[in-house]
C-alpha positions in Angstrom: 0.0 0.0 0.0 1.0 3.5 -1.0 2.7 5.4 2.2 1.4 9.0 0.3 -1.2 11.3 -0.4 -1.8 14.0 -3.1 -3.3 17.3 -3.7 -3.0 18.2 -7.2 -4.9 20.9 -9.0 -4.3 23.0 -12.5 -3.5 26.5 -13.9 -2.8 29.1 -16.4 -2.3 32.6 -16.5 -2.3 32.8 -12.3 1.1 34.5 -10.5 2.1 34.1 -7.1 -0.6 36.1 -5.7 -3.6 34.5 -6.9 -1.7 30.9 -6.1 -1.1 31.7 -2.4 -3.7 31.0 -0.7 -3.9 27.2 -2.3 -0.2 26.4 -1.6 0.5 27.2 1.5 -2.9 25.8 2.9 -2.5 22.5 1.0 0.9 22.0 2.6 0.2 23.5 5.9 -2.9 21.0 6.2 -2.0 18.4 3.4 0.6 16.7 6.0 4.3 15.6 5.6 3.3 12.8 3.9 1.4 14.7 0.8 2.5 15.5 -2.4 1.4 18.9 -3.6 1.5 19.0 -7.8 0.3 21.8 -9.9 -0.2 21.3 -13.9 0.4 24.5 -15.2 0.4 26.2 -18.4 1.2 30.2 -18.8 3.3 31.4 -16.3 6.4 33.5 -15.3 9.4 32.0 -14.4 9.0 34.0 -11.2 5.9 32.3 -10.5 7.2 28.5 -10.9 10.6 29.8 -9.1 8.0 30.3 -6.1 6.4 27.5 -6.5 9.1 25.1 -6.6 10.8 27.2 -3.4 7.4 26.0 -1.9 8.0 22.4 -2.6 5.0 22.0 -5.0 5.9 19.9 -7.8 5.3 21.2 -11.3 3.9 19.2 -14.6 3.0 20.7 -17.4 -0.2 20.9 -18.9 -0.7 18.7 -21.9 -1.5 21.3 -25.4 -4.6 20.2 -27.0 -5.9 22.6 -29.5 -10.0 23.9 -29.1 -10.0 22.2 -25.8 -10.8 25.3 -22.8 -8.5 25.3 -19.8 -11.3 24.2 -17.5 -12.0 20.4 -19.6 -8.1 20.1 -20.3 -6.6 20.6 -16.7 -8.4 17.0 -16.1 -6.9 15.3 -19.1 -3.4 16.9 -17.8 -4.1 15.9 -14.3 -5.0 12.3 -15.8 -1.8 12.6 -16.8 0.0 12.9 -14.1 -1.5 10.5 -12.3 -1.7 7.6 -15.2 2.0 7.4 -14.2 2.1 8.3 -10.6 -1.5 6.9 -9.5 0.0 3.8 -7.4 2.7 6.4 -5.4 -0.8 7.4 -3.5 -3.4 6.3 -1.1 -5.9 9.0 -1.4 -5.8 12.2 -3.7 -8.1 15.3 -3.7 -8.2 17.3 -6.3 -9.4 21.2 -6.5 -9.8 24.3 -8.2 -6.6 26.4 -7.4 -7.5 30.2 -7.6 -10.7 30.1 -5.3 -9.6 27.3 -2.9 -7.9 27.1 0.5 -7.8 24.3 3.0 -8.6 25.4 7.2 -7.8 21.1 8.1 -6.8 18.1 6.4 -9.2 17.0 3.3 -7.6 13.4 3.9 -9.7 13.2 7.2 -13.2 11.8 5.9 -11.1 8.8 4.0 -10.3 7.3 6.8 -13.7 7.5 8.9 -15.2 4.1 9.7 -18.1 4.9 7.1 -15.9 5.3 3.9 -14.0 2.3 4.8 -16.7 -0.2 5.8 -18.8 0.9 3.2 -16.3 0.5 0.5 -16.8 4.0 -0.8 -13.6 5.3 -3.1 -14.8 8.8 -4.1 -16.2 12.1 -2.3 -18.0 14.8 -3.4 -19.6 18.2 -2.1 -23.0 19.2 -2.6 -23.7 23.0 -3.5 -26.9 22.6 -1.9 -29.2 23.2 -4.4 -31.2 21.0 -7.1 -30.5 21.9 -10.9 -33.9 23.1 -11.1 -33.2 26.2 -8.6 -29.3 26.7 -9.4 -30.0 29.3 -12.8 -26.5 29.1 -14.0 -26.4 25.4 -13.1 -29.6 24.6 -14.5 -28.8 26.3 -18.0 -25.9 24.7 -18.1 -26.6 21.2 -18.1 -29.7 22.1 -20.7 -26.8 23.4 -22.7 -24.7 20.4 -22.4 -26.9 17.5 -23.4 -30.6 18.6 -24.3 -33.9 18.4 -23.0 -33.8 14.6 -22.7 -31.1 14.2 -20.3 -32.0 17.3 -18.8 -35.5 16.4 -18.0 -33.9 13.5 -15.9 -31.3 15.5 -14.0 -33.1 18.8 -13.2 -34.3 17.8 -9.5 -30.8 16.1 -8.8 -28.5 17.8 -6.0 -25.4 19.7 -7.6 -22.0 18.7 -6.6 -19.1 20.8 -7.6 -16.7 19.2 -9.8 -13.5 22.0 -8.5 -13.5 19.7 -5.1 -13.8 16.3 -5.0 -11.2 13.1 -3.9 -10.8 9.5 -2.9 -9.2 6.5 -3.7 -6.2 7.6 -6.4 -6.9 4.7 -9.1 -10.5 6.5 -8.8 -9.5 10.0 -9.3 -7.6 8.6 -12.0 -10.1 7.6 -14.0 -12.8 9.9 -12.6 -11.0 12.7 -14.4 -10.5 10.8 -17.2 -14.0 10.3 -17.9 -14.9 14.1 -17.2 -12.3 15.0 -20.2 -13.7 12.5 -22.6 -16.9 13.1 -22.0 -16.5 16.7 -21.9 -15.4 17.2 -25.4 -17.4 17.7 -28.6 -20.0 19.0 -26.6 -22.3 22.4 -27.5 -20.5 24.7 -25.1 -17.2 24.6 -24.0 -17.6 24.8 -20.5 -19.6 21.7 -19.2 -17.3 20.0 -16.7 -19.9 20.6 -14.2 -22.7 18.8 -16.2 -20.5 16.1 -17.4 -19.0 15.2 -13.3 -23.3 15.4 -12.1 -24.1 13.2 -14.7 -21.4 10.7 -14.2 -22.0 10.7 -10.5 -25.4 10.0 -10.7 -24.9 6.5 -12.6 -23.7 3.5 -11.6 -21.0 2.3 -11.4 -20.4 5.7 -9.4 -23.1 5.2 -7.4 -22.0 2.6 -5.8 -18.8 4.5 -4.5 -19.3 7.7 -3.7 -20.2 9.5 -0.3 -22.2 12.4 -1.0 -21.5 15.1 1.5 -22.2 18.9 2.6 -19.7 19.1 5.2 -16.3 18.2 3.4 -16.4 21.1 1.3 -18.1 24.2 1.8 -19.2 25.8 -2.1 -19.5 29.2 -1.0 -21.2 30.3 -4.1 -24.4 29.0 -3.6 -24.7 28.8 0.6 -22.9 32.6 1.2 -22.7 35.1 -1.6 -24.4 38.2 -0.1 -25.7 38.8 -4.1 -27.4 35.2 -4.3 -28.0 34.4 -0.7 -31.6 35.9 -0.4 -33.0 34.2 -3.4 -31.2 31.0 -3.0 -32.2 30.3 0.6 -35.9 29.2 0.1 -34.4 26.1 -1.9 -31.4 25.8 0.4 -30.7 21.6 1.3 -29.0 22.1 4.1 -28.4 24.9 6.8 -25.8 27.7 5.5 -22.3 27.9 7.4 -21.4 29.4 10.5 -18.2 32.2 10.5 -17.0 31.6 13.8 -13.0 32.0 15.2 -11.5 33.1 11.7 -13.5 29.8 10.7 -16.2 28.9 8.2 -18.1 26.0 10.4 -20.1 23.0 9.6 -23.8 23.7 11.3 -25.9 24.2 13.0 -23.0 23.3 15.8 -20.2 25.1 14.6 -17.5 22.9 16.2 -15.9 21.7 13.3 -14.5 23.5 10.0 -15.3 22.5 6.5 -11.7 21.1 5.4 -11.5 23.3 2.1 -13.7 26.3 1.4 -14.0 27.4 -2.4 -15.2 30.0 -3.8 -14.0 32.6 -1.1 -13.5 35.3 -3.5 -17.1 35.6 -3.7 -17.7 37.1 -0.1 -16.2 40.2 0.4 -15.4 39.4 4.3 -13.5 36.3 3.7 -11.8 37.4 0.4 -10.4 40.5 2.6 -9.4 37.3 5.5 -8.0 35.6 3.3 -5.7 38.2 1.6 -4.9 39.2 4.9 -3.7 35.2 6.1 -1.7 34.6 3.4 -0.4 38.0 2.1 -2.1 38.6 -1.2 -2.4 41.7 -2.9 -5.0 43.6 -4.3 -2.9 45.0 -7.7 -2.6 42.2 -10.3 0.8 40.8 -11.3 2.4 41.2 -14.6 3.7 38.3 -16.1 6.5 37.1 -18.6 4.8 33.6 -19.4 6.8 30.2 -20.0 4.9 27.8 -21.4 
């Protein structure tokens, strides 16, 4: 049995500011035993100078023509682990620019439930069905039609920029959400394609489906959304508490990775503050 674990995500175009707040959380919660990889495409020798300082290891991103960053960083990531998938026990894999970690996402694979129950993936609700998500629900309309929409409009959306588990299964999770992301009507459908996939076997059959592993901000704490969202809310919205976003309705125990901080003014300001970002945007002499 692998000894390791992995946190791997994928960018382009980002400098050491908008990385930040990823890096240093993944390894200051990640643990000494976890590999932290970024796939990368544009960026400044500056910016992979810092990154390999950081001990982040660095692979870069395959170059498929007409394919959008957000479809090929999983083919890349694929990549990567197609040769390295059987150095790890457990990987987790996340957006970078809107992502930080407050304790280990490695926890929950471990817990009794995912072991006895033979789960091998996780994934984090957004709390809402298609139906009452308007980007969401567009969105999968746009990927596939009315047929397979009119199936999968009253399902729970889960995020595909935070999900993890058994590494052969991340492996070939994002493998399916490439392949099955291309060719499609619009170029941004990894969302659709990850719901869909998740919702049939043999996925099914292996994934815990969770609100309280990763906390999607966007839908459960954007002041602009918020108020018309919370009618159709699943679950009960998180608590701030000690420099924390909380799991409710206790509030005793952080979400291990919050995404989509950027989108609440208070925590984007906490974050910047935590981890030294700045406001003024970078300029950039790209490697690729």
């Amino acid at each position: 049995m692998a000894s390791k674990n992995l946190i791997i995500g994928g960018f382009t175009n980002y400098g050491i500011n908008q990385l930040k707040p990823w890096v240093l959380s993944a390894k200051e919660h990640g643990g000494e035993n976890t590999d932290v990889v970024l796939v990368y495409g544009n960026a400044s020798d500056e910016t992979l100078d810092w990154l390999q300082e950081q001990g982040v290891v660095l692979y870069p991103m395959l170059a498929v023509q007409n394919v959008p960053i957000h479809v090929l960083r999983f083919l890349s990531i694929y990549e990567y682990l197609r040769h390295h998938f059987f150095d790890y026990n457990y990987v987790v894999t996340t957006d970078v620019k809107d992502v930080y970690f407050q304790t280990s996402p490695f926890d929950v694979f471990e817990k009794s439930f995912y072991k006895d129950n033979n789960l091998k993936l996780v994934v984090a609700s957004e709390g809402l069905k298609y139906k009452d998500e308007a980007w969401g629900n567009e969105n999968l309309y746009q990927a596939y039609g009315p047929y397979v929409y009119e199936q999968f409009k009253e399902n729970e959306i889960f995020n595909v920029g935070t999900f993890g588990g058994d590494a052969e299964y991340v492996k070939d999770m994002v493998f399916h959400i490439f392949t099955n992301a291309i060719n499609r009507p619009i170029p941004i459908c990894d969302q659709a394609v990850f719901n869909v996939l998740i919702r049939t076997k043999p996925f099914t059959d292996v994934i815990f489906y969770t609100h309280d592993w990763a906390c999607e901000l966007g839908t459960v704490m954007d002041p602009a959304k918020i108020e018309g969202f919370r009618p159709n809310l699943l679950f009960s919205e998180p608590i701030w508490k000690d420099q924390q976003v909380m799991i409710p309705p206790l509030a005793i125990t952080p979400f291990p990775i919050v995404h989509q901080y950027d989108r609440v003014p208070f925590l984007k300001k906490f974050v910047q503050e935590k981890y030294g970002q700045q406001d003024e945007s970078e300029m950039f002499i790209y490697r690729t």
